[in-house]
C-alpha positions as CSV (number, residue, x, y, z in Angstrom):
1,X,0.6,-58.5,76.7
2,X,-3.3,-58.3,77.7
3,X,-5.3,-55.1,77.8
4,X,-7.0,-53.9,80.7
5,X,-10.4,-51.9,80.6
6,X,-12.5,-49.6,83.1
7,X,-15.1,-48.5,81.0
8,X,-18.5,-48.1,83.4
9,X,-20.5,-49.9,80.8
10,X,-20.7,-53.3,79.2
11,X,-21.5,-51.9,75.7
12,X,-18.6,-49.3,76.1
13,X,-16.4,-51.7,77.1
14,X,-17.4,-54.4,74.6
15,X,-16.7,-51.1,71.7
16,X,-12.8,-51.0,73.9
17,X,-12.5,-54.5,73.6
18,X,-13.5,-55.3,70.0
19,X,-11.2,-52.6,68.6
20,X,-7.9,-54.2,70.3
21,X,-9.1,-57.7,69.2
22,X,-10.6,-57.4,65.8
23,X,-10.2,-54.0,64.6
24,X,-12.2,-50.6,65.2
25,X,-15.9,-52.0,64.3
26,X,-16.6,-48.5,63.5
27,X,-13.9,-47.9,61.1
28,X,-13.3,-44.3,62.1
29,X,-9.6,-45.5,64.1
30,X,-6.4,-46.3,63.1
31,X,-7.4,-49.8,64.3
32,X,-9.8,-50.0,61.4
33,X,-9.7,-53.6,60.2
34,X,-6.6,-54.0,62.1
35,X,-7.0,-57.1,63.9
36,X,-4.7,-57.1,66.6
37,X,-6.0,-60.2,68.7
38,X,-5.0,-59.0,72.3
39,X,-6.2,-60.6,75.4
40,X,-8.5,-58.1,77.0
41,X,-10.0,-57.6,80.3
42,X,-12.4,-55.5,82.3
43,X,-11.1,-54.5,85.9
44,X,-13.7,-55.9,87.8
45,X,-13.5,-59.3,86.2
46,X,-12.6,-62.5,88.3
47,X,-9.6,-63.3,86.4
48,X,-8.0,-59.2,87.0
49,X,-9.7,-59.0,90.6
50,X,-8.0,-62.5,91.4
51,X,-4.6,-61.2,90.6
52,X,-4.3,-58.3,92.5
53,X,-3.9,-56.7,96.2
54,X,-7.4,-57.1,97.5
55,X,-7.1,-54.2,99.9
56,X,-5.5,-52.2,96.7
57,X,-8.5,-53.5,94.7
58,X,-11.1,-52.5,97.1
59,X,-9.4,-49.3,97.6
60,X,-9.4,-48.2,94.1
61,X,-12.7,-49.9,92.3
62,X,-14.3,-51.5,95.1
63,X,-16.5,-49.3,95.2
64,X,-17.4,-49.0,91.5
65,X,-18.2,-52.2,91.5
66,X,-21.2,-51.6,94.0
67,X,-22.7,-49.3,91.1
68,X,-21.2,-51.5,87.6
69,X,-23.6,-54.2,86.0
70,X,-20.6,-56.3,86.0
71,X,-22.2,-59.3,85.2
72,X,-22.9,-57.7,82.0
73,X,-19.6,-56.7,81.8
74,X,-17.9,-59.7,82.3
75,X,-20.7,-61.2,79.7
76,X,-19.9,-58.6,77.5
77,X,-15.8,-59.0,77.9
78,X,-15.9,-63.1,77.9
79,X,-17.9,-62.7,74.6
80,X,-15.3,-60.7,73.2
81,X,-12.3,-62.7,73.9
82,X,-14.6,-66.0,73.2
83,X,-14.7,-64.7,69.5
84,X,-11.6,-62.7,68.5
85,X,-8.8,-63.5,71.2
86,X,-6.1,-64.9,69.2
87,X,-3.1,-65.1,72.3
């Protein structure tokens, strides 16, 4: 099982990520301290974007991907798995 994010920012994403890897970091969730250890990735990541259609990809976040800061995004995301990832 591996989550897959959208989120148009890296910090929103990294807030998405966290909370299905190591537990809501704001403790307001039912994920509170729940650390679930899920892989998680953004959409417009290499290893997602790799995996897919590329016309279907193109189609549907091509374009968003003009306008993302994904390097930030996938900075943010490999951080995230880097330190909590447990599968």
């Amino acid at each position: 099982m591996l989550i897959l994010l959208g989120a148009a920012e890296a910090e929103s994403a990294g807030l998405a990520a966290e909370t299905v890897t190591n537990g809501d970091p704001t403790f307001a969730g039912p994920l509170a301290g729940v650390q679930l250890g899920l892989k998680v990735y953004h959409a417009v990541e290499p290893e997602f974007k790799d995996n897919v259609d590329a016309d279907v990809y193109d189609e549907q976040i091509g374009m968003m991907e003009m306008v993302l800061e994904v390097d930030s995004i996938i900075e943010e995301m490999s951080s995230i798995r880097e330190q909590f990832c447990k599968y």
